[in-house]
N, C-alpha and C positions, 0 to 999 in steps of 0.2 A: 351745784353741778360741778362735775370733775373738771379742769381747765387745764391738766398738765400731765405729763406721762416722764418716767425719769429713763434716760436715755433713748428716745425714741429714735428709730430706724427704719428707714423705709429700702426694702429692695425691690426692683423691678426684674421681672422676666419679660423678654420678649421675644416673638419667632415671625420670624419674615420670610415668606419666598420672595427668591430674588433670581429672573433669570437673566444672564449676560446678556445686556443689548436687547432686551426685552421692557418693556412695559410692568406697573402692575408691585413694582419692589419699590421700598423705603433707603435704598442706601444712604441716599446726599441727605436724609432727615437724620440716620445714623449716625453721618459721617460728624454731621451739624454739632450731635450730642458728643461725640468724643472729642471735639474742638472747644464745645462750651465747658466741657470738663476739665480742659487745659490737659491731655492727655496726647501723646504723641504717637503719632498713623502708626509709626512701628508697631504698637499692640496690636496689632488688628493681622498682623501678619496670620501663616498657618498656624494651629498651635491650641491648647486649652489652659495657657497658664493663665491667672486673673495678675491684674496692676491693679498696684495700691497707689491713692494719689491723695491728694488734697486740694481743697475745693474752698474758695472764700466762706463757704457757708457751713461747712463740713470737713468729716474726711469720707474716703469709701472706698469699695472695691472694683472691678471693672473686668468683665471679662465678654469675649466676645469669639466666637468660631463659627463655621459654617460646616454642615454634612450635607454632600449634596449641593443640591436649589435652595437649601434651607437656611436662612442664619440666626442664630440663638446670640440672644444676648442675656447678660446676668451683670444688674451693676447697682450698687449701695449708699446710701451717702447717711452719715450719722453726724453727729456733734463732735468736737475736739474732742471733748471728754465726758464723763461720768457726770451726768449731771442731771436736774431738773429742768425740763423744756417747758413751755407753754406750747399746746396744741395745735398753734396756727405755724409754729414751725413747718409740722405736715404739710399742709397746702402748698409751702413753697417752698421742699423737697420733690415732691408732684411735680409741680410745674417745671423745676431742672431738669427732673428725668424723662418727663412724660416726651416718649416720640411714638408716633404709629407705627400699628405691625398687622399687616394683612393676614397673619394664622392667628392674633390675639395673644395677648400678654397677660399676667398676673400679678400683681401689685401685694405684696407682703408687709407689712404695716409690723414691727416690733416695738415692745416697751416692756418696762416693767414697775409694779408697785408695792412699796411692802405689805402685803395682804396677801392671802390664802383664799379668802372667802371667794364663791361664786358670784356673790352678789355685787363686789367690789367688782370684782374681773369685768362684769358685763357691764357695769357702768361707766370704767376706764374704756371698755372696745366702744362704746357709743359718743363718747367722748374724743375718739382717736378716727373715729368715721367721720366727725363734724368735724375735726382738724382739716384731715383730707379731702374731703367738700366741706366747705361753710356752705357752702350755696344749698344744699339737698338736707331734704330731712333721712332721717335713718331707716333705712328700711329693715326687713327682718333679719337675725342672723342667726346664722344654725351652730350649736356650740359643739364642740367636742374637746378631745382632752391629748397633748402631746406631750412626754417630759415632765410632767404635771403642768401645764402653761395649757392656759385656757385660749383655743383656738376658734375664731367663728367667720365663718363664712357668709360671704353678704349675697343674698340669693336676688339681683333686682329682675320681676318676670319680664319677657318680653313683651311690646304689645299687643302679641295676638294670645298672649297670656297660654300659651300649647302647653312651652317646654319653662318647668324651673330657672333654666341657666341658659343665656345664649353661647357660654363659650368663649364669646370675643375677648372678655373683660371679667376675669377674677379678682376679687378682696379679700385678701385673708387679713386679720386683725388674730394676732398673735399678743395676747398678755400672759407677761411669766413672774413669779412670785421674785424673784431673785436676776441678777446678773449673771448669777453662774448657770442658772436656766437658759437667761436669753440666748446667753453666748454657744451653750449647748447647739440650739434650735439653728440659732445663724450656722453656724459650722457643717448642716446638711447641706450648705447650699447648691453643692455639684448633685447631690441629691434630685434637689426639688429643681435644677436646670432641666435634666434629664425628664422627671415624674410630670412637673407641668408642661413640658414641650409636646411628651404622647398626650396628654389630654388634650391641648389646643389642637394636635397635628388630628384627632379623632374629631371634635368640633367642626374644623374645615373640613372635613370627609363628611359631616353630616349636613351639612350645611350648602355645600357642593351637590348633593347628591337632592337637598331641597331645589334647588335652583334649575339643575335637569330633568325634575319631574316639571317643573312648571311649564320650563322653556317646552315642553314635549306636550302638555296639553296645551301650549299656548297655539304652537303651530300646528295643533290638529292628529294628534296619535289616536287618538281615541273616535275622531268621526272617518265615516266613510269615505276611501278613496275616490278621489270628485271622478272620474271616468263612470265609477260604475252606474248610479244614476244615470247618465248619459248614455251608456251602453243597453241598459234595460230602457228604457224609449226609443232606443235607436235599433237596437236590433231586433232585425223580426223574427216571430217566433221560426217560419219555416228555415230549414239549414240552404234550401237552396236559392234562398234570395239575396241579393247583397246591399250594398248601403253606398252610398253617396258622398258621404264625407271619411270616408276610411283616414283619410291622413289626417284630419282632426283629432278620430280617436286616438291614433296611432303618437301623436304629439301629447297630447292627454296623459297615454301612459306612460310615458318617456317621461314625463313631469311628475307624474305619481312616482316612480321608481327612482328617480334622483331624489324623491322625499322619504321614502322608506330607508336608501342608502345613507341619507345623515340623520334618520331615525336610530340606523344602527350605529353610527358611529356618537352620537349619546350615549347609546345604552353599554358600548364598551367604555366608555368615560365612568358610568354608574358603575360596572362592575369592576375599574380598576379601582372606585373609591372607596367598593364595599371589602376590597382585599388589602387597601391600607390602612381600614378601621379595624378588621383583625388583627393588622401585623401591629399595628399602633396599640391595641389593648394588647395583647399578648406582652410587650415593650412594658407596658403601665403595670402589669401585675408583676413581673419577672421585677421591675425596680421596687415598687411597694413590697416585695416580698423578700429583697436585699435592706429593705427600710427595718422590717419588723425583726429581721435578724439581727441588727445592729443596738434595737432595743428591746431582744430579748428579756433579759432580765429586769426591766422596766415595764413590762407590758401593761401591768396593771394599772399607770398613772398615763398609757397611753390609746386611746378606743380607736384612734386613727378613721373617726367617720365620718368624717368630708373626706377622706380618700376611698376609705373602704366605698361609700354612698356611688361615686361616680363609678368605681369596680363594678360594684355586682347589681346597680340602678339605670343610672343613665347612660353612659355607656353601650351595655346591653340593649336597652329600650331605641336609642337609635340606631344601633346595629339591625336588631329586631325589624326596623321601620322600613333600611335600606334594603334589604335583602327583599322586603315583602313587595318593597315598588320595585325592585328588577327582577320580580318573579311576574310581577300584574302587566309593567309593561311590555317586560318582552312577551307572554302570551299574547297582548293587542297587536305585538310587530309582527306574530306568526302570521296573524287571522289575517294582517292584511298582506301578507303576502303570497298567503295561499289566493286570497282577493284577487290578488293581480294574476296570479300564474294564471289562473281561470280564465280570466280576462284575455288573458296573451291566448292559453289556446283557442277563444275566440274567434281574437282577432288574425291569428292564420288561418284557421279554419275558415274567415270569411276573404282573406289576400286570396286562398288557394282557387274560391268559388267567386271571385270575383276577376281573377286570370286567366280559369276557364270558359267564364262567359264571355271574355271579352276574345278568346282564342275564339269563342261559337260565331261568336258574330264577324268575329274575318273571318273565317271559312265562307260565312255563309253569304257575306257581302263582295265576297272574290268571285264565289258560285255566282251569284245576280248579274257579278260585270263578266264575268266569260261568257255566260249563256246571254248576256247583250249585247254581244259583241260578236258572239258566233249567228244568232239568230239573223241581225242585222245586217252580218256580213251576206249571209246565205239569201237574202233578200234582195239585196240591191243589186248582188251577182247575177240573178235571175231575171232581174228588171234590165240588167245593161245587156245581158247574150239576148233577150228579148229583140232589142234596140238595135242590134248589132246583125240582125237575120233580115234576108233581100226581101225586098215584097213579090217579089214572081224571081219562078224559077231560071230564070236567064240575068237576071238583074244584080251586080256586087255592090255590097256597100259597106265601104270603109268607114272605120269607128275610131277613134285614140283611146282604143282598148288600153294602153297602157296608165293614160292620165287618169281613166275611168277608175281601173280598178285599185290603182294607186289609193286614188282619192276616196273609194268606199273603204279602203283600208285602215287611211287613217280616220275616217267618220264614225266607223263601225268600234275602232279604240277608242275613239274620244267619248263615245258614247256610252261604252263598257263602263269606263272607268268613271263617268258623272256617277253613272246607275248604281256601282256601284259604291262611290261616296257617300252619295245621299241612304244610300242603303247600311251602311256603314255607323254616319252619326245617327240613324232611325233606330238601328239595332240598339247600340248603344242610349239612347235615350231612354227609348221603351222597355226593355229588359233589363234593365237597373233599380228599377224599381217595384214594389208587389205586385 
């Protein structure tokens, strides 16, 4: 078995969002790696120049910018010189450069052997994979052809085994017949900073947009807004009956309707991610297609299909996916919202007939206490002039007419107004219900 690669190379891509005073970004793990590279803050300034430095282990390149919320790194580290490595140098090149990156990175693995042959090439890339993890065995890789340098891509499924490639984490294993090959392939690297950033930047957009379909069935887009149930038992068929708990419902949909509103503010998160995986392929083919101009005249020692694959494959297929979940779920955000409007005009239509009843019942409980209060008065008026007349016609008899009718006055109000209270909570009790 193979145990050595001559001049091996490893460059790392990586893409981080990073918002100021936010959460969520890798800087200080950044910041860590240009410190352990013995490279000074100054690089890191605005700018897309690379620094070249040296490194106890190595030398390499280094470069680092930010567009936007975004920061892109691109940084190398190889041997002093020209020379025969053993394999496990890899591993810990890996381990110098390796720092997290929340949009996913690309790991570029170069070397080269004096050999032509295919069979050589895929034995050196299986070799240069076990460098790179000793711990894993080798999993499939998909070959094509760059430069003449046999390029293979490490495809490891995820565990729900859906999608080929998650994104996070690209291999490429680059073996070139020659050093003037290698050096060729290194020399795209502004290239491949650019070409791999749209693909990771496309990744997180798909990946984003996995995470908002869940979160959106997790909390319920797809079942019935809870009012309704409740409003079909509760409300009766007749329009002119009304209900008893109104501000229950009424609270109900006011909780439904604050859930539709961050329903919608999902689905514009979905369709800004579905319009940065356009802008982001559009990005990816415009540079593959500045790629294949520059090796025009070479085309034929180059098939470019680990780039072309994610072009016109996957790419596409989860473009294809996002579009098709903010086509399904905004149709479920229509239904329920026509759901509620319904609902709402219900629920006025039963405010309006549950205002008018209760306007019926004070009229009608105001009628009860004036006519028992007029009845009353006219009663006891008649019983006191009764009281108040001589028993023979020679005979005077004085009354406290005034205490009298005072005090039927206010009896005759006191009385109204019991009659009609009780007539009042009676209405109201009884006609509230079928």
């Amino acid at each position: 078995m193979q145990t050595s690669l001559i001049y091996p190379q490893i460059f790392l891509f990586a893409y981080d969002r990073q918002v100021p005073g936010g959460e969520g970004g890798h800087e200080r793990d950044w910041d860590a790696l240009r410190d352990r590279l013995q490279i000074h803050p100054e690089v890191d300034q605005p700018g897309d120049r690379e620094y070249r430095f040296r490194h106890p282990e190595g030398q390499g390149v280094y470069l680092r910018y930010g567009v936007g919320d975004t920061q892109n790194l691109m940084v190398a580290l190889m041997p002093h010189s020209d020379e025969t490595c053993d394999i496990t140098l890899l591993s810990r090149f890996r381990q110098t450069l390796n720092v997290p990156a929340n949009l996913g990175k690309t790991w570029l693995i170069l070397g080269y052997i004096n050999n032509r042959s295919d069979a050589a090439h895929i034995q050196a890339a299986h070799a240069a994979y076990q460098g790179f993890f000793p711990s894993k065995s080798v999993p499939p890789l998909n070959a094509s052809k760059f430069l003449n340098c046999s390029v293979f891509e490490v495809r490891d499924s995820p565990p729900d085994g859906k999608h080929p490639d998650s994104e996070v984490e690209v291999i490429l294993i680059c073996i070139c017949p020659s050093k003037s090959t290698l050096k060729r392939v290194a020399d795209f690297y502004s290239e491949w900073l650019g070409l791999f950033g749209d693909r990771h930047q496309i990744g997180s957009a798909y990946r984003t947009s996995q995470l908002i379909q869940t979160v959106l069935e997790e909390q319920g887009i797809f079942q019935t807004p809870s009012i309704l149930p409740n409003f079909t038992e509760l409300l009766p068929s007749s329009p002119t009956i009304t209900l008893q708990n109104l501000s229950s419902l009424q609270s109900q949909w006011d909780e439904n309707f604050r859930t539709l509103a961050k329903y919608q503010r999902e689905l514009e998160e979905l369709k800004w991610q579905c319009h940065a995986l356009k802008t982001h392929l559009a990005n990816y083919q415009r540079r593959l297609h500045r790629i294949k101009a520059q090796i025009k005249d070479e085309i034929a020692t180059s098939d470019l299909k680990w780039l072309v694959h994610f072009q016109d494959d996957i790419a596409p297929q989860y473009q294809g996916e996002m579009e098709q979940q903010w086509r399904r779920l905004t149709l479920e955000l229509q239904h329920q919202k026509q759901s509620l409007q319904g609902t709402e005009v219900l629920l006025n239509r039963v405010y309006q007939k549950e205002r008018d009843r209760r306007l019926e019942n004070a009229i009608g409980a105001a009628a009860i206490g004036v006519g028992t209060t007029t009845t009353s008065a006219i009663s006891w008026n008649q019983a006191i002039s009764n009281q108040g007349e001589p028993e023979s016609p020679g005979e005077l008899t004085l009354a406290p007419l005034g205490f009298n009718y005072g005090l039927v006055f206010f009896l005759s109000l006191f009385l109204g107004i019991l009659c009609g209270g009780v007539s009042w909570m009676g209405f109201n009790r009884w006609r509230s219900v079928r």
